[in-house]
C-alpha positions as CSV (number, residue, x, y, z in Angstrom):
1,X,0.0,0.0,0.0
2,X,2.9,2.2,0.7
3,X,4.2,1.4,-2.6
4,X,1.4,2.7,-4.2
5,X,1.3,6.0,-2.2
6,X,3.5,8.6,-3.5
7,X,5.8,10.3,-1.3
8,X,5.1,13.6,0.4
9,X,8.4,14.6,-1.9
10,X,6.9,13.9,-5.4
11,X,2.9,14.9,-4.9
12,X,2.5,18.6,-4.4
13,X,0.7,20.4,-1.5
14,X,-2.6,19.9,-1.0
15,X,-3.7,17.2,-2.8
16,X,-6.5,14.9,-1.5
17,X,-5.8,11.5,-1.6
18,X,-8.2,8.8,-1.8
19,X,-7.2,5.0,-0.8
20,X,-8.2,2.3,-4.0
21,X,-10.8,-0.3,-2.1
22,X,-12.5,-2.9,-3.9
23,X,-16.0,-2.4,-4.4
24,X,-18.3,-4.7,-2.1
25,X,-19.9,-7.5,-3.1
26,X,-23.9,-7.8,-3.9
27,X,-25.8,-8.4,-0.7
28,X,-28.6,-11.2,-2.1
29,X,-32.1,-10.0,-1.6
30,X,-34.8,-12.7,0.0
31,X,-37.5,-13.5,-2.9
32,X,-40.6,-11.6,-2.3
33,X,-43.1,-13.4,-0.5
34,X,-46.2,-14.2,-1.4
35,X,-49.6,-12.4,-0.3
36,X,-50.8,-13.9,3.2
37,X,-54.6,-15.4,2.7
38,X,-57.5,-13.3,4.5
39,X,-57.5,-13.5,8.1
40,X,-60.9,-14.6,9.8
41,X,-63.2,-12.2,11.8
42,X,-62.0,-12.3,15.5
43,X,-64.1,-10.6,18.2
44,X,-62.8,-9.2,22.0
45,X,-63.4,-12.7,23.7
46,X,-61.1,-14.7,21.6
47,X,-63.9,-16.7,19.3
48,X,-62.5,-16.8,15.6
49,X,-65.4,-16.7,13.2
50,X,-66.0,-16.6,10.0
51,X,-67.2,-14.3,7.8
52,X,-70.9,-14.6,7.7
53,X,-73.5,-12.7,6.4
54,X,-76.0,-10.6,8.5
55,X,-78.2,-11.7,10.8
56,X,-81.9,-11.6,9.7
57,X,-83.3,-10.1,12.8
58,X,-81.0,-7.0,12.1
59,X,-82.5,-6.5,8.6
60,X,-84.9,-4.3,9.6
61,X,-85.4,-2.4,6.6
62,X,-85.8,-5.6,4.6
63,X,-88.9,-5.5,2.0
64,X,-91.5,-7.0,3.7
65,X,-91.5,-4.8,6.9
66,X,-93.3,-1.0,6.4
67,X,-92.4,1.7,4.0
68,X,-91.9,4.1,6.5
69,X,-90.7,2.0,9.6
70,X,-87.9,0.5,6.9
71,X,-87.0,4.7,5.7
72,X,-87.0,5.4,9.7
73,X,-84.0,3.1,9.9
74,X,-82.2,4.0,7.3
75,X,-82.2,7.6,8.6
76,X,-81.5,6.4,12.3
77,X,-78.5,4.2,10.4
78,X,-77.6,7.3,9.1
79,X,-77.3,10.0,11.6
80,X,-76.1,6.8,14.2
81,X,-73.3,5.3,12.4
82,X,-73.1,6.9,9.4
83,X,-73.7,4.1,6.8
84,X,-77.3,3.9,5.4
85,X,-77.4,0.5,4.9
86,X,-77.1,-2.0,8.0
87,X,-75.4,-4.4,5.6
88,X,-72.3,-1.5,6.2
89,X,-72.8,-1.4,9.8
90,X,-71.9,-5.4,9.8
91,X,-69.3,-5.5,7.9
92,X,-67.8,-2.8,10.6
93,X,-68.4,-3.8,13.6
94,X,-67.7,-7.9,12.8
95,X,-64.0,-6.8,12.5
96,X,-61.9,-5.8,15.2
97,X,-59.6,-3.4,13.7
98,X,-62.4,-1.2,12.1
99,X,-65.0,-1.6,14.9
100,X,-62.0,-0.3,17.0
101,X,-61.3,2.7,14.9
102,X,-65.4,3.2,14.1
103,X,-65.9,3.4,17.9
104,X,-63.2,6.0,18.7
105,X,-64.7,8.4,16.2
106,X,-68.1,7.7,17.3
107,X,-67.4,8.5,20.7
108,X,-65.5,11.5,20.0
109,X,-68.1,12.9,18.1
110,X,-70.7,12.2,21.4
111,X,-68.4,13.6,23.2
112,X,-68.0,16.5,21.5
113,X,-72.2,16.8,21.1
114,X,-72.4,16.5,24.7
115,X,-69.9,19.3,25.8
116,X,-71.9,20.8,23.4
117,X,-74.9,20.6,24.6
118,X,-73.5,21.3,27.7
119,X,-72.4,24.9,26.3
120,X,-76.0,25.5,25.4
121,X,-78.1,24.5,28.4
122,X,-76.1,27.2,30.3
123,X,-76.4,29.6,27.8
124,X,-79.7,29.4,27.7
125,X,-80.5,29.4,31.1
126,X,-78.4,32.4,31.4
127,X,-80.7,33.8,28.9
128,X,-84.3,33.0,30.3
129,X,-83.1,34.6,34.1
130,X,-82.3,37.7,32.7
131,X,-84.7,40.6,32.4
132,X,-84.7,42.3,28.3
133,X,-83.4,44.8,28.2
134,X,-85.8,46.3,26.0
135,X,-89.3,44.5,26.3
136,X,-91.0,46.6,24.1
137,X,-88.8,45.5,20.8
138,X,-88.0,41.2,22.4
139,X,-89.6,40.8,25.1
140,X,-89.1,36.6,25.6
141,X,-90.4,36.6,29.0
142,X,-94.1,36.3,27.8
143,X,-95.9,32.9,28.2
144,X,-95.6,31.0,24.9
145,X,-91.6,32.1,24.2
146,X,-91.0,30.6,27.4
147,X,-92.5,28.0,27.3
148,X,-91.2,26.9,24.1
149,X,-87.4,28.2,25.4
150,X,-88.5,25.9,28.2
151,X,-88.8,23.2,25.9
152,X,-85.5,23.4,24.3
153,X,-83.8,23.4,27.9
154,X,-85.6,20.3,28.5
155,X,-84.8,18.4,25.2
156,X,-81.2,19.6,24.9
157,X,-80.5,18.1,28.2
158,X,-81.7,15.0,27.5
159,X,-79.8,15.1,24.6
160,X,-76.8,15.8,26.8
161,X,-77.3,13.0,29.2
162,X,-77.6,10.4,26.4
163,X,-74.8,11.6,24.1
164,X,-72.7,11.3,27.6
165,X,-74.0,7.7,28.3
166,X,-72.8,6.6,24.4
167,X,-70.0,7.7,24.5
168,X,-68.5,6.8,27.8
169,X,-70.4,3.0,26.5
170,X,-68.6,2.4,23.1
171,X,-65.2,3.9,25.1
172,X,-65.7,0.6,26.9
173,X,-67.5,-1.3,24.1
174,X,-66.2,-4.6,22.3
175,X,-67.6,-5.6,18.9
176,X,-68.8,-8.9,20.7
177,X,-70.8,-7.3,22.8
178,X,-71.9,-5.1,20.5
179,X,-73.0,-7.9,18.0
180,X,-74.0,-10.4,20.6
181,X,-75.3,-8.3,23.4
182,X,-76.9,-5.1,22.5
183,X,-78.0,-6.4,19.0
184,X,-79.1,-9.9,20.1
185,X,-83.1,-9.1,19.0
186,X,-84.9,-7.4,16.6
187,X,-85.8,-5.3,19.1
188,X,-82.7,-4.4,20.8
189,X,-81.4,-3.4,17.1
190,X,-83.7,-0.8,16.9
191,X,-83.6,0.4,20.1
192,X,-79.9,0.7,19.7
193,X,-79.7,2.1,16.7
194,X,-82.6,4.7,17.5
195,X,-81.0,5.4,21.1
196,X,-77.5,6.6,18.7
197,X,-80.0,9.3,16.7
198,X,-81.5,10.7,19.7
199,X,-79.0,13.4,20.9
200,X,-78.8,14.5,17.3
201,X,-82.6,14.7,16.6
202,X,-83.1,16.5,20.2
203,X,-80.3,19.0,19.6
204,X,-82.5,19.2,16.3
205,X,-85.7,19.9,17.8
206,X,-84.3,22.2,20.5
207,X,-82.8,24.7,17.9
208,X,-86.0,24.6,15.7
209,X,-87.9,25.2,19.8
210,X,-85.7,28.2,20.6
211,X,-86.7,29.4,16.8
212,X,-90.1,29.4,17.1
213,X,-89.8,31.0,20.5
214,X,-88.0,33.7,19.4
215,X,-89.9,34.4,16.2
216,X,-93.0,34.8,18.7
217,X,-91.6,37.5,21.3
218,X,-90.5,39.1,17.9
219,X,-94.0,39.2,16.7
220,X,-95.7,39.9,19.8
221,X,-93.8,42.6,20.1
222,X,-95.1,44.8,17.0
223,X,-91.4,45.9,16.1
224,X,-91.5,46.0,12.5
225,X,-87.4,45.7,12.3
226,X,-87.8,42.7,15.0
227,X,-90.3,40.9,13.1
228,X,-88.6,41.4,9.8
229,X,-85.6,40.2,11.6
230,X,-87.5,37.3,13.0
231,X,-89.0,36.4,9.6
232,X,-85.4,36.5,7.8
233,X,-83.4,34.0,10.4
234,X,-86.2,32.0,10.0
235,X,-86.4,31.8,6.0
236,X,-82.7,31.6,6.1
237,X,-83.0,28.3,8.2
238,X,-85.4,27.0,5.6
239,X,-83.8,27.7,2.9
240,X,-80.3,26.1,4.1
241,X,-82.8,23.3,4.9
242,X,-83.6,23.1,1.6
243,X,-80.1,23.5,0.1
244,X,-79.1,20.2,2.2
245,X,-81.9,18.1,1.0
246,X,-81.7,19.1,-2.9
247,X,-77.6,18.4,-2.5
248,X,-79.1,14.4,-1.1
249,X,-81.7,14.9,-3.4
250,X,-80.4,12.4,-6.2
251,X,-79.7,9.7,-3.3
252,X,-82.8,10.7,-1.3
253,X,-85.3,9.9,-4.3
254,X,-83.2,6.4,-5.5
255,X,-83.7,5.5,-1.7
256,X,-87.1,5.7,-1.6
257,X,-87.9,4.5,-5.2
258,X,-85.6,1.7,-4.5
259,X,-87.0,0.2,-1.5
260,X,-90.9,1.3,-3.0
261,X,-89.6,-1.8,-5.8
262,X,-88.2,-4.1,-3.2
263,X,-91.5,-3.7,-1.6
264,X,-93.5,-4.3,-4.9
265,X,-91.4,-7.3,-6.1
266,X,-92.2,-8.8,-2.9
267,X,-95.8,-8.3,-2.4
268,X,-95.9,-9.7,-6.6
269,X,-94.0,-13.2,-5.5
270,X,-96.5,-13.6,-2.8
271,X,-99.4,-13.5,-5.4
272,X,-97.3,-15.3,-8.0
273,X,-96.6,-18.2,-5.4
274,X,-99.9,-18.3,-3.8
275,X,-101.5,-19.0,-7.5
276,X,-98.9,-21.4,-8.0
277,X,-99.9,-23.6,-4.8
278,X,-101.8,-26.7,-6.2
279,X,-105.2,-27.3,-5.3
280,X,-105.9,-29.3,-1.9
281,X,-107.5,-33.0,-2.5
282,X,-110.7,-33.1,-1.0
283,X,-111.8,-36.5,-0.2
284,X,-115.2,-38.2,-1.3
285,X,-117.4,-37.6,1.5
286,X,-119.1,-41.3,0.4
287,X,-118.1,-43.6,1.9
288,X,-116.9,-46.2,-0.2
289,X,-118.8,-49.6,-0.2
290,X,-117.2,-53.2,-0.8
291,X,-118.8,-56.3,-2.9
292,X,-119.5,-58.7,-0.7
């Protein structure tokens, strides 16, 4: 190696020098392996299933059940979960992994409704024990604004209470107990499902309260700028009401005509089979007689 160095004599001043080494060998790379089959369903208490397909008694909004009873469960699927279908719903809460993540947003978002909620009940309050300041142009001590201020105290705090109870329940919520426990019935699938809409349509009906209540001190009052005022926030509300629903419009209308066919196809096999069933045999009513 010295050999191959010059000399501090012969090289001038300054010059880098960089050592020959012989380039490395290739590192073999392990063949690529193959894709791992599907893993089965597994649920909190250590039960490996199958993937199955859903239970009858949760297809609630299956054709032969009512129009609107089967359109009232798609909308409490809806503003519950998020997923219109309870096929959707299934296919979450049967696996761990997105049951797991499904459950920390939903609880998050109840929550978030409940400190809400919260928020507003004091607000509120705050509001109804005060005196207006100017009677003559709001005055929302009179009997029907208060009572209908009332109102929306009442229903936002039930609204609180039960946002509060879901979410500290899916915080401690497996997807076994979910499936096998508070969906075990017919029943229980409703009431679950309904019990996850509730703080939503109470917030709902408590804004649309408050409204109304404050549209009639407006009126009462005889203010012409109050009751223009009034009138305006109110047509605003509808008309934002509006927007939403002709956004959802194209989905809203294939919904409904959708299941109005399912119902139809079903109510035309039970005519189609019923004139299919054969006759019954009705049997002499002669007795018959023997040759003797």
């Amino acid at each position: 190696m010295e050999a191959l160095l010059p000399t501090s004599s012969s090289r001038p001043q300054g010059t880098l020098i960089i050592p020959q080494c012989s380039s490395p060998k290739p590192i073999p790379y392990p063949p690529p392996l193959a894709p791992s089959p599907p893993q089965p369903l597994s649920y909190d208490s250590g039960t490996t299933i199958s993937p199955r397909p859903v239970p009858p008694h949760w297809q609630i909004d299956r054709e032969d059940n009512f129009l609107i009873l089967r359109i009232l469960f798609r909308i409490f699927c809806a503003i519950g979960h998020g997923q219109d279908r309870i096929e959707k719903v299934w296919d979450i809460v049967t696996n761990e992994i997105d049951f797991s993540d499904h459950r920390d947003r939903l609880a998050s978002r109840y929550s978030s409704l409940a400190i809400m909620g919260a928020l507003l009940i004091t607000t509120t309050v705050s509001f109804l024990t005060t005196e207006p300041p100017r009677p003559d142009i709001f005055n929302y001590k009179e009997r029907t604004p208060y009572l209908f201020t009332g109102g929306a105290i009442y229903a936002t705090f039930i609204g609180t209470i039960i946002a509060s109870a879901i979410s500290w329940g899916l915080s401690k919520c497996s997807s076994w107990w979910y499936c096998e426990v508070m969906m075990a019935t017919e029943l229980r699938v409703f009431i679950t499902i309904f019990l996850m809409a509730v703080p939503f349509l109470l917030f709902g009906l408590a804004t649309l309260m408050e409204g109304i209540g404050a549209m009639i001190a407006a009126v009462n009052s005889g203010d012409i700028l109050a009751i223009i005022g009034s009138v305006l926030m109110g047509s605003f509300m509808v008309v934002l009401s509006l927007l939403v629903a002709w956004i959802h419009q194209p989905y809203l209308v294939n919904a409904v005509q959708e299941m109005k066919n399912e119902s139809n196809l079903k109510s035309t096999s039970n005519v189609d089979s019923s004139h299919e069933r054969p006759p019954a045999k009705h049997e002499n009513s002669t007795p018959s007689t023997t040759r003797t």
